[in-house]
C-alpha positions in Angstrom: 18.1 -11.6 -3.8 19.0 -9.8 -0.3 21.2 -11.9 1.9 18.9 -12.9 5.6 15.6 -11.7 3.9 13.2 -14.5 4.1 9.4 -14.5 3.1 7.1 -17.1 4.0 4.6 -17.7 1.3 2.1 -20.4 0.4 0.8 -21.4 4.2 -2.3 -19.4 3.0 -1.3 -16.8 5.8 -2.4 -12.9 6.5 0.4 -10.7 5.5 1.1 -7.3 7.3 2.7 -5.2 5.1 4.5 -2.1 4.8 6.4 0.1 2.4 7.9 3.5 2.7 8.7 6.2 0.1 12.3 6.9 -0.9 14.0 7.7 2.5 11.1 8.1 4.3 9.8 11.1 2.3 6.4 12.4 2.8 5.6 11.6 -1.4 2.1 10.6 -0.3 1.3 13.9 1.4 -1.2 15.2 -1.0 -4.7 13.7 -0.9 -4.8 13.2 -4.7 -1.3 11.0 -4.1 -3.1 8.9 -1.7 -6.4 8.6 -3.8 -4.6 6.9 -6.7 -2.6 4.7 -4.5 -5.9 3.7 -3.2 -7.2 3.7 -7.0 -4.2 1.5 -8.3 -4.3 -1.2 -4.6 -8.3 -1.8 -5.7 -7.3 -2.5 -9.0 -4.5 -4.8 -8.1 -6.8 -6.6 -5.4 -9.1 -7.4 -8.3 -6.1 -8.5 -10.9 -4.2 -10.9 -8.3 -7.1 -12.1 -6.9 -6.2 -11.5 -2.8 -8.5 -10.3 0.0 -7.5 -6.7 2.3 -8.4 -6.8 5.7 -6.9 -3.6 6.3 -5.1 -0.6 5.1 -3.9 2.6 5.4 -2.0 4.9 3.5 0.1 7.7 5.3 2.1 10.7 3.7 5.3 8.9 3.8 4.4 4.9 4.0 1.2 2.4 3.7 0.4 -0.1 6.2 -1.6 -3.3 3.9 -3.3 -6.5 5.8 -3.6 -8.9 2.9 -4.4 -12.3 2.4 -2.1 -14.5 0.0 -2.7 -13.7 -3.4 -4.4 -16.4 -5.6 -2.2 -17.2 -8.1 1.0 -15.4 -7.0 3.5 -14.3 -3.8 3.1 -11.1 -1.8 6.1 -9.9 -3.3 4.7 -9.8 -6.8 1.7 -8.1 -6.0 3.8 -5.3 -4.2 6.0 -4.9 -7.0 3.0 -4.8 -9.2 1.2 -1.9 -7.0 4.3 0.0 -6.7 5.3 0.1 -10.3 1.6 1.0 -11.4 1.5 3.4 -9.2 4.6 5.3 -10.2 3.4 4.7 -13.4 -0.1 6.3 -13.3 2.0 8.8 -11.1 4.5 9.8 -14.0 1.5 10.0 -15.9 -0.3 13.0 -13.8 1.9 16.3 -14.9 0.1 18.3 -11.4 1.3 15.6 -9.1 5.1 15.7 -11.0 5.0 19.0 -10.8 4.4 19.3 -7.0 7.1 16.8 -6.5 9.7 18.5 -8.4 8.9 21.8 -7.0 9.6 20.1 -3.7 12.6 17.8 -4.4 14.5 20.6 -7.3 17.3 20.8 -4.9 18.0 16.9 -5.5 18.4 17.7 -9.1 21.4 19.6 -10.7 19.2 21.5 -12.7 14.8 21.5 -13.0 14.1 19.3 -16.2 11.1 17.2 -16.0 12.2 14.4 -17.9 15.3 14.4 -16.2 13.2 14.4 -12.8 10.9 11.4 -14.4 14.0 9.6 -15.1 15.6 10.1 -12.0 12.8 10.0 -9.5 12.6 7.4 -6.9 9.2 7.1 -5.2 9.5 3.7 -3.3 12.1 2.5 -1.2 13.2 -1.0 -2.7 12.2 -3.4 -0.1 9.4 -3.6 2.1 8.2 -5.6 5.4 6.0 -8.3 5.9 5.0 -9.9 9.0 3.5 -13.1 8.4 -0.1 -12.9 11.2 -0.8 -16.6 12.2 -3.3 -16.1 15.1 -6.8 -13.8 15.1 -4.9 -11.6 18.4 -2.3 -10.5 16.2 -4.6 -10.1 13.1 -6.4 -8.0 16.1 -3.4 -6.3 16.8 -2.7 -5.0 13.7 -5.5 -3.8 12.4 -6.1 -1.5 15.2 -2.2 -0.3 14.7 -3.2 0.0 10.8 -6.4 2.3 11.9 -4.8 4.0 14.8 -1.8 5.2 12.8 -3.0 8.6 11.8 -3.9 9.5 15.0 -1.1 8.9 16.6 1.3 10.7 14.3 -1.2 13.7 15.4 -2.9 14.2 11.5 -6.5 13.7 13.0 -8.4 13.4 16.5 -10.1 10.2 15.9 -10.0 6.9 13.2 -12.7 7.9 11.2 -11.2 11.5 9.8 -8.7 9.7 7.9 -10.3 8.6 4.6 -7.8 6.7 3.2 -8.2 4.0 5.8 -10.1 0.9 6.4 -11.2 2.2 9.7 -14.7 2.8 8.1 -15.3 -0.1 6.6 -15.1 -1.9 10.0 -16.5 1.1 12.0 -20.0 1.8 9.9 -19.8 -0.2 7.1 -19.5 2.1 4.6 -17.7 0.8 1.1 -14.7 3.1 0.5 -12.0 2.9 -2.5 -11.0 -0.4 -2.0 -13.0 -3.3 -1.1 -12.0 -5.3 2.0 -13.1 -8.5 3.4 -14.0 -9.5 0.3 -13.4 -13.3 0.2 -15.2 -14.5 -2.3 -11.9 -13.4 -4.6 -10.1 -16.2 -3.6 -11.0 -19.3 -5.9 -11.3 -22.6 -4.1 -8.1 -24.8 -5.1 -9.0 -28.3 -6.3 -6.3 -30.8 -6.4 -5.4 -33.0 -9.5 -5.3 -36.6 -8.3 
């Protein structure tokens, strides 16, 4: 375990979330990158049982507003998304290709199981804020849907589709369900 790194879990607390690509790279550039990250968070939501309140994924990090999982911490469920993404990732000959096109000079020489091996896609820690009050719950969902726009890769919230900002906005269902809170299991005490 890191030295200082502390997580709160188990308070039944929001969790703001973010994890980069390996230094910072923009990995998730492509829009089929960001599709099955989207893909792979939906089908994690529905495995660990936890509610998103928000998201957005951008070409070189993700922004997540999640509640606690069900059964298990935060940090399982990121680990979880991360390696089946890479995984489903590895899996998708176009999308290594376009990476090791990009990233051959990292290599000493262009094999792709060599690049498979070697390829890092996530950085190996990520941050989570603990959100205790609805302001900052607020807060950072409009951060999580203003995001693209400020980095300048669209004029307004709703042009970025792989964002919650819809959902909220017109109600329209996207890849991943969020506000769904009828996920979470009501926990019943042994006496």
């Amino acid at each position: 375990m890191t030295l200082g790194l502390v997580r709160y879990h188990g308070n039944g607390d929001l969790h703001y979330i973010t994890t980069s690509c390996y230094q910072r790279r923009p990995l998730l550039a492509s829009a089929v990158c960001r599709d099955l990250f989207l893909d792979v968070l939906e089908k994690m939501r529905a495995r660990y049982q936890f509610v998103v309140l928000g998201y957005v994924v951008m070409p070189e990090h993700v922004h997540l507003l999640l509640s606690e999982p069900q059964e298990r911490s935060s940090s399982v469920v990121i680990q979880a998304l991360k390696l089946s993404f890479v995984q489903r990732f590895r899996n998708m000959p176009e999308l290594v290709r376009a990476q090791e096109n990009e990233y051959a000079s990292d290599l000493p020489r262009r094999n792709s199981e060599m690049f498979r091996a070697r390829f890092q896609f996530w950085q190996k820690r990520f941050y989570d804020f603990n959100v205790w009050t609805a302001k900052k719950k607020v807060e950072k969902l409009k951060y999580i849907h203003r995001n693209p726009v400020t980095r300048g890769l669209v004029e307004s919230p709703e042009l970025w589709r792989w964002s919650s900002f819809r959902s909220y906005a017109y109600q329209e269902s996207g890849p991943v369900i969020v506000n769904d809170w009828s996920v979470l299991k009501m926990k019943v005490r042994e006496l």
